[in-house]
C-alpha positions as CSV (number, residue, x, y, z in Angstrom):
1,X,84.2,117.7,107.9
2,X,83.5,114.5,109.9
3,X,87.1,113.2,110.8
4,X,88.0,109.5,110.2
5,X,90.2,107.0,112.1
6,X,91.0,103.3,111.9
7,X,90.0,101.4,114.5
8,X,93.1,100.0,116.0
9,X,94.1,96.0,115.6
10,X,92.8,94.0,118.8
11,X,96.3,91.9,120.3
12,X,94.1,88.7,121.1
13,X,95.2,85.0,119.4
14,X,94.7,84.5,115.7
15,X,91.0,82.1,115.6
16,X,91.4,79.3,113.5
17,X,88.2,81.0,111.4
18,X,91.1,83.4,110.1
19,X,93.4,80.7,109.7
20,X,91.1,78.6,107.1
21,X,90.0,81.8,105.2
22,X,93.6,82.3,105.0
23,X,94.5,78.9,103.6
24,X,91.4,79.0,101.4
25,X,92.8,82.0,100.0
26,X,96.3,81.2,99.4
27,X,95.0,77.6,98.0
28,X,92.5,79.7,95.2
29,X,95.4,82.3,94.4
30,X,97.5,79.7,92.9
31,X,94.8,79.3,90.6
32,X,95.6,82.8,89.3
33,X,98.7,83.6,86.9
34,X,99.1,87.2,87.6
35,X,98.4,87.5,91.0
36,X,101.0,87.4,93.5
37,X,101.9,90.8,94.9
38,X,99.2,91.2,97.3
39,X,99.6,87.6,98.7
40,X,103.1,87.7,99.3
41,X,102.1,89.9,102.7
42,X,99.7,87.5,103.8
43,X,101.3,84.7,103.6
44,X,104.3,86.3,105.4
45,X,101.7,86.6,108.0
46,X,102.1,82.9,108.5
47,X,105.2,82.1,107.9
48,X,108.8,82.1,108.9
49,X,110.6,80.0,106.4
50,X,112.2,82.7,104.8
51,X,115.9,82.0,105.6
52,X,115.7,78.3,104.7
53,X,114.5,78.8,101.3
54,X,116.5,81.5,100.4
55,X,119.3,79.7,100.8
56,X,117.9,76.8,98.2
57,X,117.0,79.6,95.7
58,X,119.8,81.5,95.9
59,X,121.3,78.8,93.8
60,X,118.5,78.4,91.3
61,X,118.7,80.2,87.6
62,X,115.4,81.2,86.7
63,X,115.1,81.5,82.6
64,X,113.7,84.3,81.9
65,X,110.9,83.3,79.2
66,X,109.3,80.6,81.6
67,X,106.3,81.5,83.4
68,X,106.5,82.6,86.8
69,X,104.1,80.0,88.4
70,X,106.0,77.3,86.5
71,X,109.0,77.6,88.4
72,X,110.3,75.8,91.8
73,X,107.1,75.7,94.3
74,X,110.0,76.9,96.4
75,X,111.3,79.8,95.0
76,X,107.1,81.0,95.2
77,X,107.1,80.6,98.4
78,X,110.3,82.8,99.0
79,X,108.7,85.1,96.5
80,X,106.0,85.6,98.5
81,X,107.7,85.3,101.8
82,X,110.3,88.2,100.6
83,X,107.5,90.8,100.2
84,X,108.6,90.0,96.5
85,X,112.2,90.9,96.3
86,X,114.0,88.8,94.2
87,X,117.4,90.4,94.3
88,X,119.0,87.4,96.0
89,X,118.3,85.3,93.6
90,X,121.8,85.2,91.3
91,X,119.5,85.0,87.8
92,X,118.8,88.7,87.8
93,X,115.0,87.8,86.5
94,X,112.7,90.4,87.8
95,X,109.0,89.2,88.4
96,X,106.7,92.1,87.1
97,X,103.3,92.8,87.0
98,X,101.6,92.9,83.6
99,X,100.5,96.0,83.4
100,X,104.4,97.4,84.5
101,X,105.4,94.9,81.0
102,X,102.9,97.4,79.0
103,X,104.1,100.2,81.0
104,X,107.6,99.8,79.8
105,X,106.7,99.0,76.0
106,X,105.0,102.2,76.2
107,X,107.4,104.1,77.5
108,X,109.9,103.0,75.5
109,X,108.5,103.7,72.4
110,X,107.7,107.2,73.8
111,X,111.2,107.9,74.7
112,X,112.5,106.4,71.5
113,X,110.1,109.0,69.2
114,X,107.9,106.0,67.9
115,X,105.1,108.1,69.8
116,X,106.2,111.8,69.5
117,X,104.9,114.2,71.9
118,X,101.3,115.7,71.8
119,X,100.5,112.3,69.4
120,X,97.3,110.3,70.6
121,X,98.1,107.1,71.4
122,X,96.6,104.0,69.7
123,X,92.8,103.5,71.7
124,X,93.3,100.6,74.5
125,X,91.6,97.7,72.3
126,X,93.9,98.5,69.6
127,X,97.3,98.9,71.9
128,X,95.3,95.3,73.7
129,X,95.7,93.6,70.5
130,X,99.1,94.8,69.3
131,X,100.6,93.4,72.9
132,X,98.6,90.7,73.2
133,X,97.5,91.7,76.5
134,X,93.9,92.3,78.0
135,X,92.2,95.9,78.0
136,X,92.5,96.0,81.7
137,X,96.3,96.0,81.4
138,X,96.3,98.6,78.8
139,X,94.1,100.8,81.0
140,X,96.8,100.1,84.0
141,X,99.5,101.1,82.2
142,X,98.1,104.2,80.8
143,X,97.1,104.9,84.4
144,X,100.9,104.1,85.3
145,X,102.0,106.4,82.6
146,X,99.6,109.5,83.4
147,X,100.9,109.1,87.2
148,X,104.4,109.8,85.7
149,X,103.4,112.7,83.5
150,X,104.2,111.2,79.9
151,X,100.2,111.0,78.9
152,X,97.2,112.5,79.3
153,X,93.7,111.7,78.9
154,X,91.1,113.8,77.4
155,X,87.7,112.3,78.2
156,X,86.0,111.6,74.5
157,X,89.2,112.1,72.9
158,X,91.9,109.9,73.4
159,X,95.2,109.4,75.4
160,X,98.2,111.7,74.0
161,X,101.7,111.8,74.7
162,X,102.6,115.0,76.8
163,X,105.1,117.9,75.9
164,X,108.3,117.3,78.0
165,X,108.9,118.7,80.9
166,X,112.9,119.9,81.0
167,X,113.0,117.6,84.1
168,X,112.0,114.2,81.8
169,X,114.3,115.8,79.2
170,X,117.2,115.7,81.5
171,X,116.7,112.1,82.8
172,X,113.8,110.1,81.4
173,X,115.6,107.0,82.4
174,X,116.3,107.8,86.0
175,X,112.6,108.7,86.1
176,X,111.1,105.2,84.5
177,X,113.6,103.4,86.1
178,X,112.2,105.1,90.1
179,X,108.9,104.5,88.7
180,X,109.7,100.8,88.2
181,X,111.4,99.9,91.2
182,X,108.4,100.8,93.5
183,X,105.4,99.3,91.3
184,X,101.9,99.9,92.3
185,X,100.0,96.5,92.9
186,X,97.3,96.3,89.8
187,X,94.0,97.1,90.7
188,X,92.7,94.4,88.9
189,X,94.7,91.8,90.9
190,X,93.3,93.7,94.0
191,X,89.7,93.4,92.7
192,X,90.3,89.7,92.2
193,X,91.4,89.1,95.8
194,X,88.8,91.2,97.2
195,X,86.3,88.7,95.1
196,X,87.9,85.9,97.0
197,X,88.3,87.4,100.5
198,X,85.3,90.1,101.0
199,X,82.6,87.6,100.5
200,X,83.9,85.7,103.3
201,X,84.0,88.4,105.3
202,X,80.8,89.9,105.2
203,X,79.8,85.8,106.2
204,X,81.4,86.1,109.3
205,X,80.6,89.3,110.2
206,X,77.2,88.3,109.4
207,X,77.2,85.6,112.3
208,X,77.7,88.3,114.4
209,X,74.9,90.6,113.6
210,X,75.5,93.7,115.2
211,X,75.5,97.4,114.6
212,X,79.3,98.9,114.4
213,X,79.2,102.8,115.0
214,X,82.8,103.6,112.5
215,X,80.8,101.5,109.6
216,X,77.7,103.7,110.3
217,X,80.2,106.8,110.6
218,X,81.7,106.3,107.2
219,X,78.3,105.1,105.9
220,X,76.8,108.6,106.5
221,X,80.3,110.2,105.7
222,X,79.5,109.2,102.0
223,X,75.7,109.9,102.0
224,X,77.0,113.4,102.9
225,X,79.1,113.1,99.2
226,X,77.1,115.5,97.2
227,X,79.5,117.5,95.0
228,X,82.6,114.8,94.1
229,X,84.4,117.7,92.0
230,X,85.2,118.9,95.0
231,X,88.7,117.8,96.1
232,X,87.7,118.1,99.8
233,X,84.8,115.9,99.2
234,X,86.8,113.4,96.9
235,X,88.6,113.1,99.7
236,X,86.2,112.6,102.2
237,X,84.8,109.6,100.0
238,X,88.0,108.0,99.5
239,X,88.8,107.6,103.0
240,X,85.5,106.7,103.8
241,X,85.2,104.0,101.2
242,X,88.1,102.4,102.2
243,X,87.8,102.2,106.0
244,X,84.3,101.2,105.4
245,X,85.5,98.0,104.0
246,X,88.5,97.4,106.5
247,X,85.6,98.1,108.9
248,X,83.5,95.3,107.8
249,X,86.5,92.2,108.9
250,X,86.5,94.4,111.7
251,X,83.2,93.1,112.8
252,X,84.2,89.5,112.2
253,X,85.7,89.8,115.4
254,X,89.2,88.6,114.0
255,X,92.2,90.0,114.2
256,X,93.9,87.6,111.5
257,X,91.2,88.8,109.1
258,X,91.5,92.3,110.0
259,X,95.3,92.1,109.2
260,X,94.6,91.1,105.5
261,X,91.8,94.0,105.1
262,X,95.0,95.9,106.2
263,X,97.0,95.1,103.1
264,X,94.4,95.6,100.8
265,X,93.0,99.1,102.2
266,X,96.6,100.2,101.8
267,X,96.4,98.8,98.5
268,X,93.6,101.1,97.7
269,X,95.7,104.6,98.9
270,X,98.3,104.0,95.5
271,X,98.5,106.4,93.2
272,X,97.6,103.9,90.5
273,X,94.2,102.8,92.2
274,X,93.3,106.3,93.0
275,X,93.5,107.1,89.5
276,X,91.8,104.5,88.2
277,X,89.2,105.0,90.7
278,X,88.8,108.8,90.0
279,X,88.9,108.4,86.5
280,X,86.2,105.4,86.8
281,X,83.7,105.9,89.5
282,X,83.8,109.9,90.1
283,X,80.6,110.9,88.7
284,X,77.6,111.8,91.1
285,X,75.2,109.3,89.9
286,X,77.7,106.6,90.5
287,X,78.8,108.0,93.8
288,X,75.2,107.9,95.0
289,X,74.6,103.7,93.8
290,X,77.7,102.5,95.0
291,X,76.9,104.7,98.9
292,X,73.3,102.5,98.4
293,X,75.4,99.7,97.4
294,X,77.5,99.9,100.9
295,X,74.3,100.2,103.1
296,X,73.2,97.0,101.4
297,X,75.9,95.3,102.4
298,X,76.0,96.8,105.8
299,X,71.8,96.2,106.3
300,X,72.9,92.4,105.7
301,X,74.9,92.0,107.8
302,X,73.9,93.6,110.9
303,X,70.7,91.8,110.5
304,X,72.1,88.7,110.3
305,X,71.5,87.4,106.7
306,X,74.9,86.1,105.4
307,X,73.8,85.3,101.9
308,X,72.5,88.7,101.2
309,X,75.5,90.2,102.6
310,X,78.0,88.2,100.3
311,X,75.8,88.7,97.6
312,X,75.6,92.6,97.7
313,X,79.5,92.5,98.4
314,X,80.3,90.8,95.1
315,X,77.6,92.4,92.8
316,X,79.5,95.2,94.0
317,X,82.7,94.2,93.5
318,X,82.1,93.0,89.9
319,X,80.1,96.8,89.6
320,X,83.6,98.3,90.7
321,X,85.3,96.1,88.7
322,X,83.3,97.1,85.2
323,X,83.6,101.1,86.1
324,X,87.6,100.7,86.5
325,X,88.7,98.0,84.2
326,X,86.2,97.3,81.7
327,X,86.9,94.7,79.7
């Protein structure tokens, strides 16, 4: 099996290339309601007004049926400076993801014996509509849910509630409540900022035009992907599919941009993207476009063609998107 490293961060200065994509991407994210997780690292990249705004929101009450982007500009920016902790703030409101809101209805209505064990659930469209939510959230919250053991899906069949084990008998609360405190980031929300960020990058890397032997490496480390029921393989891919993509800011040549790849490849090692992922994109047939899909991108930009590259990246990117999440 062909063994895969990460090529190390370069110490040089920030270039102001990285700098702009950087502000263009913090500008479009407040555009987005339900992204803010990922963003909170790079933006603490930047910045080191953490201590002066915390102070100021400390003493803010944050009601907890108003929106979270329609609250103090301020207390965003500690939000995203924090790495997302809002324990200091004296209101006790807890920002969370949508997905985590469906989660927790969920769950509570399985640990309350509204959804009794070995019961299908109601199919995602149906749960979509009852909460008001998008599929995509339903599907990330079942996804959350089989990670912790209360459902399973059976492919054709439904989602069911699982017997309990005597652990989840003994403290399901305990459980949800660990489960909650260290959230996943939604893979939709990463898909979103990859839209906005891996375009860009395969521009700049573009300029560049040249041949990078890791990208190549974990190129033909997917070709090689011929049996994905095999968990050595499936884990050959996954690694290779998401060093392939840090590798590509890699060849921008800048280490700012190379430090956001790094938060969202290690967004793509969470138990809740993996399991989207496997339960999305794991068949051969769709293994074998998405490895073509890569040397598209790759081909682009080593020859220099910026347009095609970004355009392969996000028909890509959307392709991801539809196998994961669809809508």
């Amino acid at each position: 099996m062909i063994a895969l490293t990460a090529e190390p961060l370069p110490s040089q200065l920030v270039s102001k290339t990285g700098v702009a994509l950087l502000a263009r991407l913090v500008i479009t994210l407040f555009q987005f309601r339900r992204i803010w997780s990922i963003y909170v690292q790079l933006y603490a990249i930047l910045s080191g007004m953490a201590d002066s705004i915390r102070k100021e929101v400390s003493q803010q009450p944050i009601p907890r049926n108003r929106s979270f982007f329609q609250t103090s500009p301020k207390l965003l920016v500690f939000f995203l400076i924090s790495g997302g902790d809002m324990t200091v703030v004296n209101s006790g409101f807890q920002a969370k993801q949508i997905y985590e809101q469906v989660a927790d209805t969920i769950r509570a209505k399985i640990l309350d014996g509204t959804f009794l064990p070995g019961s299908r659930l109601p199919s995602e469209r149906d749960l979509a509509g009852q909460l008001g939510v998008s599929r995509p959230a339903v599907r990330e919250a079942i996804g959350a849910l089989q990670n912790e053991g209360l459902v399973a899906t059976r492919h054709g069949s439904g989602t069911y509630v699982t017997q309990p084990s005597t652990a989840s008998q003994q403290a399901p609360a305990q459980a949800a409540t660990a489960v909650a405190s260290a959230a996943d980031l939604s893979p939709v929300s990463t898909l979103e900022v990859r839209m906005i960020l891996e375009p860009a990058i395969a521009r700049l890397a573009a300029k560049h035009a040249k041949r990078d032997p890791l990208a190549e490496r974990y190129l033909s480390a997917m070709a090689d992907v011929h049996d994905i029921a095999d968990p050595l393989q499936q884990a050959l891919w996954k690694e290779s599919d998401r060093l392939f993509h840090r590798q590509l800011a890699a060849m921008t040549e800048d280490p700012l941009i190379m430090r956001m790849a790094d938060v969202i490849a290690q967004t793509m090692e969470q138990p809740l993207w993996n399991r989207l992922r496997d339960d999305g994109i794991f068949d051969p047939e769709r293994i074998k476009l998405y490895a073509a899909e890569h040397r598209l991108i790759y081909e682009a930009i080593i020859s220099g063609d910026a347009d095609a590259a970004a355009f392969y990246v996000e028909g890509h990117i959307k392709r991801v998107r539809r196998d994961i999440a669809p809508q």
